[in-house]
Every structure is written in C-alpha cells, then in structure tokens.
N, C-alpha and C positions, 0 to 999 in steps of 0.2 A: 265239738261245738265251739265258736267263737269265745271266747270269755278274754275280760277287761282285767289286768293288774296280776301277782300272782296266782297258781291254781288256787283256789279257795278251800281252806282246810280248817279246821279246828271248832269249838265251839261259839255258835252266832254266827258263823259264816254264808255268807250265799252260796249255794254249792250249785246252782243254774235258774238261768233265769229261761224260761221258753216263750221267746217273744221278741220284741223292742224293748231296750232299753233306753228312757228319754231321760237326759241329768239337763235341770235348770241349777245357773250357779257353775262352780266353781270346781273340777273334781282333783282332787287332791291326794298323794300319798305319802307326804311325810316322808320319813327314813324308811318308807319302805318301796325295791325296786320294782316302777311301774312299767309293764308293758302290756301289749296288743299283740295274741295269737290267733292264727285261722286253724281251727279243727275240720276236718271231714267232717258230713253229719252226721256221722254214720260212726262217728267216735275213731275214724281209721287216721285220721291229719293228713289223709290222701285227697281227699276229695276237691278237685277243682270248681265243684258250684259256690263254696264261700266264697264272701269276700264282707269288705270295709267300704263304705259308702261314702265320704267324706262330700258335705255340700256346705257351701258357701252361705249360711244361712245368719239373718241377723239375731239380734237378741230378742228381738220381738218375735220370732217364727216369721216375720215378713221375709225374710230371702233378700233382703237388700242393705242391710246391714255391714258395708265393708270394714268395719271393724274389730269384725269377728275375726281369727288366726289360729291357727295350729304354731303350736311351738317345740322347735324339735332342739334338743340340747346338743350344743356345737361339740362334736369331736373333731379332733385335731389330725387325728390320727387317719380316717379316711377322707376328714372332710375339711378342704381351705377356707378358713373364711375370705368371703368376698367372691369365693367359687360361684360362676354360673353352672350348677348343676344339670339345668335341661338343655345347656350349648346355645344355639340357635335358634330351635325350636318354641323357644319361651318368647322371644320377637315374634314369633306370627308367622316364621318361615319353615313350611311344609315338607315333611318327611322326605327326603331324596332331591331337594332343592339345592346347587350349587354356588347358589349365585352372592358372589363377593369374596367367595375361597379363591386359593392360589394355584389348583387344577387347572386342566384344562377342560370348558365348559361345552356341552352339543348346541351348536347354535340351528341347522339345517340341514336340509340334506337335497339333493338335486340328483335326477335320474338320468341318466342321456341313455336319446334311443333315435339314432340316426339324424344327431343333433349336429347343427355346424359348429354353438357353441354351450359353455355351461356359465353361467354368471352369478355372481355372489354379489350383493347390493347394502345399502344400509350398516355398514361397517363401522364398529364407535371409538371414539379415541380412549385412551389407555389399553389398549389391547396389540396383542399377538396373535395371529389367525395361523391355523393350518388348516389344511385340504389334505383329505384322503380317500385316495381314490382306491375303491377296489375292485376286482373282475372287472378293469381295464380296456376296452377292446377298438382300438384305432382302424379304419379303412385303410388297405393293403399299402405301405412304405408311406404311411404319415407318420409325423412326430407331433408331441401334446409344447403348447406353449402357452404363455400366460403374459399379461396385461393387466397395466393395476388405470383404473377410472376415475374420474373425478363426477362432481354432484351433475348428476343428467339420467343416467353415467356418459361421458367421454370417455374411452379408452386413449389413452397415448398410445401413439404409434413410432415413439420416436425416443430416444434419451437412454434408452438403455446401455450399461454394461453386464455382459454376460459371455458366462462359457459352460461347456456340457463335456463330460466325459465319457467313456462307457470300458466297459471289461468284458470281454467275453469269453468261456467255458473252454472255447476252443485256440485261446490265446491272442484270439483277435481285438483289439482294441480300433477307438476311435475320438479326437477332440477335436471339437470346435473352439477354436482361441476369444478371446477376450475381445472386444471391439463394440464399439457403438453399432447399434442393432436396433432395429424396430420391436422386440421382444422379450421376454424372458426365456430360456433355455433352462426348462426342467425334467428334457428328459432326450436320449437319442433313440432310446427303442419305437420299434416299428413292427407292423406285417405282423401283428399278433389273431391268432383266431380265438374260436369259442373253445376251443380245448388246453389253449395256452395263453391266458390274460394275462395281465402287467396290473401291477399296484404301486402306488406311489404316497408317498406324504411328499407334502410341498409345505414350508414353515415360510410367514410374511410376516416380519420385523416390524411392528410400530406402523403399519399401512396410512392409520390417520394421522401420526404427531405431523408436525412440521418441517422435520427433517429428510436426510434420504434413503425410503424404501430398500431394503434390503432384503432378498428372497433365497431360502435353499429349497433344494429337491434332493430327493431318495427315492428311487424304484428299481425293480428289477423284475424279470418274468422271462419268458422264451419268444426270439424273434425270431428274423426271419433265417432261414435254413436251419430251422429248428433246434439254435442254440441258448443256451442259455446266459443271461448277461445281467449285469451289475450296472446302474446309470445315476450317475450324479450329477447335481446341475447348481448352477450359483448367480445372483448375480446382485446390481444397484440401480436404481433410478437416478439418475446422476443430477437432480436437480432436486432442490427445496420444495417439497408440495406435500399436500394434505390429499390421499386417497379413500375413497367411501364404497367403493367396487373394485371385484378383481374379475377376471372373464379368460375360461383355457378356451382352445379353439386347436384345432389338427392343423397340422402345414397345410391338407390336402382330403378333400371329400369332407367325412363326416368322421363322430365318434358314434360308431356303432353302438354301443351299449357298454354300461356300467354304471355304479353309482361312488356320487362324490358325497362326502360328509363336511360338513364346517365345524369347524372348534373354536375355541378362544380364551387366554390365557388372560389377567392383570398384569403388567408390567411391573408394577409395583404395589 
C-alpha cells in the first residue's frame, strides 16, 4: 500500500491508514528521512494500479490557489540547477513536435500521377529545403529538372548555372557541362519503369535569403538498357533574389508516378 515517510514501526506508530489521507498545515519530518513509496495493493510493490495524485489545489480547497508548490530538494548530482527538466514540452510544445530544432523538419508531401509538374509553394526564409523523391518514375527518355519561383509563383526560366553527371554499372558515363541554361540539372537518368524506379534528394541552399540560390542533387536507380547508374547534379541562380516556390517538371511528357516529400532545415 502507498505509505508517506519511513515504514512505520515502533510504538505510537500508524502502521496503515485505509483510505485518504488529508494533512491541513504543514508536514514535516525533522531529522528524519522523508519519502513517498507506491506498494501494490496487494502488498506485492508490483502492482501498477497505484499511484500519487498531485493537484494543484489552494489552501482554501478552492483549487485556485497558485501558491501552493511541491518542493523537491536540489541534488546536484543528477539534477543542474536551472535545468529545464520537461525540455520543450513545458512551453506547450507537443510530444513529437519539431519545430525550432536543428533537424530536418517534414514540411509536405506531393504525389505525381501523370503529372507535367510537381510544385512546392510558400517556402520561409531562414531555411534549407530538400526534396526527396522516391519510386521515381519518368515517361520513356525524360529527365527531372527544377525551377526555383518567385511570389505568384513565377518560375525563372532563365539565369541558371548548372551541370549533371552520371556513372553507370556498365562503365558508361555522361556530362552536361556548366553553362547558362534555362534550368537546374538534377538528375540525367531516364526510361525508368515500374519495376526499376529512381530516387533522388535534391538540397536548396537558402531558397528565400537574398543572396544566390544554390541547389545539389543525388539519385541513382536503373535506366535505360537496364543499367544501373549513379547521377549527380549541381548548380546557382546567378542572380540576387529571394525564392518562395520551387517546381520539377520532366524534359518530356509526363512524371508517371511517385512521391516527392519537402523538408526543412534552420540555417542558423
């Protein structure tokens, strides 16, 4: 059973109380060491039905009392003083809540299903975005490219530097060089089916500050003649501008299916 201070022994002792115990005042124990155990009821200290009830209650019994406090004696040894002990959680922010950590955060998520394009909107400054794509699946010898927007959105179609690499299984390689281009290049694979999809992260550098855009790519899956390949892509927005949209789009047709996820990092 519950019992308050050490077990109770000797002569005059309470040896159980069965019921509620209500203390008006002050309870105290002198030199001697006070604690709070949970027993099983059952006298086993197994039992998970006990417990301690703590409410916030005044001294009047009215419950509005913030006056009232529990006082727990600082140890040093597990406990810092000035320690937030409940972390974040004691602000009002919800068990499995991310937001203001230095992770990266799930902002959205976008499905393509014989889509021309996929667009990502409302984008906030101090941040890092990634895009990841997974089960992939481009219309026969297209490539995935990307576009950063302004408030509308506007996509630029124009200012880019970028270049795309690729590896492949079979020792074949491919690059597109560096040049002012209407695009980003974040990826060269193509001609993927439902049986061999492509995945990608795409990272966007500071999309909204005021400086210039800065985007990498990573994917790799099986293209066409059924090899397997490695594709890297890089590139800048070569001008001064604040972006609030980003938008992939195929060279050609459609994006068959897949889904894209958004993230988002703090910069600082």
């Amino acid at each position: 059973m519950p019992y308050l201070g050490r077990a109770p022994t000797g002569t005059g002792s309470v040896t159980e109380i069965d019921g509620d115990l209500k203390i008006t005042g002050q309870l105290t124990s002198n030199d001697t060491l006070f604690k709070m155990t949970l027993d099983g009821t059952d006298g086993s200290s197994t039992n998970a039905g006990d417990n301690f009830l703590i409410e916030d209650g005044g001294t009047d019994g009215s419950g509005t009392d913030a006056g009232d406090d529990i006082c727990i004696e600082k140890d040093t040894t597990y406990f810092i003083p000035g320690q937030n002990i409940l972390g974040t959680l004691s602000s009002g922010i919800a068990a499995g809540d991310l937001t203001g950590q230095r992770g990266w955060e799930f902002v959205s998520t976008a499905t393509a299903s014989s889509s021309s394009s996929i667009e990502f909107t409302g984008l906030e400054n101090g941040y890092d975005y990634q895009i990841v794509l997974t089960e992939w699946i481009t219309s026969h010898a297209s490539y995935v490219r990307l576009r950063l927007g302004i408030t509308g959105p506007t996509y630029r179609e124009s200012g880019y530097l970028s270049s795309g690499f690729s590896l492949v299984h079979n020792g074949g390689s491919a690059v597109i060089g560096s040049n002012e281009q209407s695009t980003f290049i974040v990826g060269q694979n193509y001609n993927q089916t439902a049986d061999h999809p492509f995945s990608w992260t795409i990272d966007i550098l500071d999309p909204v500050g005021s400086g210039k855009t800065q985007v990498r790519a990573f994917n790799g899956g099986e293209g066409a003649g059924v090899d397997r390949e490695v594709n890297f892509g890089e590139g800048i927005y070569n001008t001064n501008e604040s972006h609030t949209a980003v938008q992939l789009y195929p060279t050609s047709n459609t994006f068959t299916s897949g889904t894209a996820l958004l993230y988002r990092r703090l910069r600082s």
